[in-house]
N, C-alpha and C positions, 0 to 999 in steps of 0.2 A: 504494500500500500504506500504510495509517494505520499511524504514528510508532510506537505503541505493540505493533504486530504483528510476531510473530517471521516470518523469512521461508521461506517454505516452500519446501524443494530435494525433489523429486520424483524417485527411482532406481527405472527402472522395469525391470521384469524381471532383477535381477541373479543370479536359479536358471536362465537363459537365454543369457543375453548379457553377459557380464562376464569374456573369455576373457584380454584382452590387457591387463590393468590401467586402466580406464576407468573404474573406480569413485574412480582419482584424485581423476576431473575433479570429482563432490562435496567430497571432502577441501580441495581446495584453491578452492571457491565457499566453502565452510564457513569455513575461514580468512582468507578475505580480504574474509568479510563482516565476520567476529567481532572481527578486526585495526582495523575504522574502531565497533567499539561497535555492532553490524545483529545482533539475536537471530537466530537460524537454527533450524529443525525439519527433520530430515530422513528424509523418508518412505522407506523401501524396498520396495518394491511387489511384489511376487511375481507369478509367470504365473498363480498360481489367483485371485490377488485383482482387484477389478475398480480403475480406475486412478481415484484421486481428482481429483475437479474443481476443487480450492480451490484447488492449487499453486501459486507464482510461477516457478517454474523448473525445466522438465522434463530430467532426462537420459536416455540410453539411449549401449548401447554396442554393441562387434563380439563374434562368435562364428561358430561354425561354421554350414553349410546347415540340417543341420534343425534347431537350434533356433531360426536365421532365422525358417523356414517359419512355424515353431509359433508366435511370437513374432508374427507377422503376423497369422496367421488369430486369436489373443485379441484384439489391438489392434482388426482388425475387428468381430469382437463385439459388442468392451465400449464402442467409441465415445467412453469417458470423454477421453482426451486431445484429440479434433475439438474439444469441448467446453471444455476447458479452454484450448485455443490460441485459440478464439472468442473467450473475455472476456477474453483480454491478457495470458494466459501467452507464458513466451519459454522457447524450446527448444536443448538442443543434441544433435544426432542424429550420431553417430560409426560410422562403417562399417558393416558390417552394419547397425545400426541408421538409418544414414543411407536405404542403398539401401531399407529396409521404408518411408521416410516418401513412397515414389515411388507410381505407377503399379502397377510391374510390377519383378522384379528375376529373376535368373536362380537357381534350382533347383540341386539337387542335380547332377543331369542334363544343366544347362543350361536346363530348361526352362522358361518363363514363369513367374512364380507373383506370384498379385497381392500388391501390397503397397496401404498404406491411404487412398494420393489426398493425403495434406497437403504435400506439395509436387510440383508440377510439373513431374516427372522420369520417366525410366525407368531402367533400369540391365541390365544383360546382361553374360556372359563375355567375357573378353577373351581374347586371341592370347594370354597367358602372366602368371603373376603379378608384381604389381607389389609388389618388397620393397625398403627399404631407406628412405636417410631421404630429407625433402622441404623443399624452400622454397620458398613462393611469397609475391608483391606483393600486397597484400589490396587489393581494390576502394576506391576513394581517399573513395569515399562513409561508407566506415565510420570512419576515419580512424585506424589499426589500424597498426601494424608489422607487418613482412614476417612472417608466418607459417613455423614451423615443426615437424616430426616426425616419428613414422618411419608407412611405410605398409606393409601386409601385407595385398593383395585380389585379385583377380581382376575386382574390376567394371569394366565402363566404363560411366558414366550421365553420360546425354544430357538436357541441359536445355532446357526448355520456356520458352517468351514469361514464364510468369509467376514465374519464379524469376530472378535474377541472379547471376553467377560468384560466389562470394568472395573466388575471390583468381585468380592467374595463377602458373602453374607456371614457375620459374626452376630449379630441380632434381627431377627426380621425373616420377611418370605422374597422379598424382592421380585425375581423371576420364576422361582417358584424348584429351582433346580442346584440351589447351595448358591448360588451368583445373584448381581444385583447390574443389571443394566447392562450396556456393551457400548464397542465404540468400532468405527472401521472408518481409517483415513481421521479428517477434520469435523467427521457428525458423531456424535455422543448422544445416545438412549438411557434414560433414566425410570425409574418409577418414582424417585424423590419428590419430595413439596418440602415446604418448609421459609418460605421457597429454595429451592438445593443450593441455588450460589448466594445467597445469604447465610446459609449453613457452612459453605464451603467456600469462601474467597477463593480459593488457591484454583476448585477448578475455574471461577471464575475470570482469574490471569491464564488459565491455560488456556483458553478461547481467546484471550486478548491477545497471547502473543504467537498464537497460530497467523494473528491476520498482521500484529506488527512486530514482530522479533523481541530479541530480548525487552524486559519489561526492567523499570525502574523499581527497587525495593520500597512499601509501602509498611509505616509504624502501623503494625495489628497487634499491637501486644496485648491492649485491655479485652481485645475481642479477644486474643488465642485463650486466654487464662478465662472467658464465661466461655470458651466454645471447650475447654479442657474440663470446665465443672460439670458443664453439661452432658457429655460421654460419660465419665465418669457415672453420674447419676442412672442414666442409661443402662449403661452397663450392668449396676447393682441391682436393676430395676427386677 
């Protein structure tokens, strides 16, 4: 991204998919670009609008089935974001919106309903919902602190050769198969809320300096020490 360009944070569908406070995860990319001096633009994309291809960094979030649904079959459509994760956007895909970035996910019903193919998952019902908070070990390749936040789904999705876990579930259902989210290339699938990059800065700069390189060191110390009581508590919970 040239020095000189504001960075574009891309909110897509939030008349859709915006149930459980995920529109955070903007507010706080917003902040923590604006905190090291990184202009920021931030688009909010609506379901009638078609999705811009210019972005550095796409969000989406969770909501109920059919806006799921509906949210799926525009995405398929508009094609705009295949596009946009082509030339080197980086993504993060939060429940609902995660299970849409799959194969297939499960319906109102239960039943199948395709979702848009950009990562190599499926997702289906599970035996009972999974609420309450999570932590897990993130993949040592990212080099990330243990993740954490609360989860409120019904999915379990199943990952495919071309995705990687993200992390490993140490509290929680996540995915439903000992792991919690995946990630392939610059799009990261989550089940998190909380919202997740208010839970977790750090993945927060790891989306930030996917789109601009190294990042400048930011003072978290008051947050590390309530984000350290807070596992903690978890933990024993």
């Amino acid at each position: 991204m040239p020095s000189d360009s504001a960075l574009r944070i891309v909110w897509i569908y939030p008349d859709l998919l915006s149930t459980y406070g995920d529109q955070g995860n903007v507010l706080v990319l917003e902040q923590r670009a604006q905190r090291r001096g990184i202009l920021t633009e931030t688009i909010h994309v609506r379901s009638a609008d078609p999705i811009p291809e210019t972005g550095d960094i796409y969000l989406i979030g969770g909501g109920e089935d059919r806006p799921q649904i509906l949210a799926a079959q525009r995405l398929r459509r508009d094609g705009g974001l295949h596009r946009a994760i082509a030339r080197g956007a980086a993504m993060l895909a939060v429940c609902a919106g995660y299970q849409i970035m799959g194969s297939t996910f499960g319906g109102e019903e239960g039943q199948p309903v395709d979702g848009i193919g950009l990562l190599d998952i499926s997702s289906s019902r599970g035996p009972a919902r999974a609420v309450g908070e999570l932590v897990a070990e993130v993949d040592a390749a990212l080099n990330l602190p243990a993740l954490t936040g609360f989860e409120n789904h019904m999915g379990v999705t199943h990952l495919g050769p071309g995705v990687r876990p993200l992390s490993k579930t140490i509290k929680g259902v996540g995915n439903g198969d000992g792991f919690e989210g995946c990630y392939a290339g610059h799009v990261v699938g989550t089940y998190l809320h909380g919202p997740a990059l208010a839970r977790n800065p750090a993945l927060a700069d790891l989306l930030l300096s996917w789109r601009v390189g190294q990042l400048a060191p930011l003072d978290d110390s008051r947050y590390e020490a309530l984000r350290k009581e807070r596992l903690a508590t978890v933990l024993q919970g």
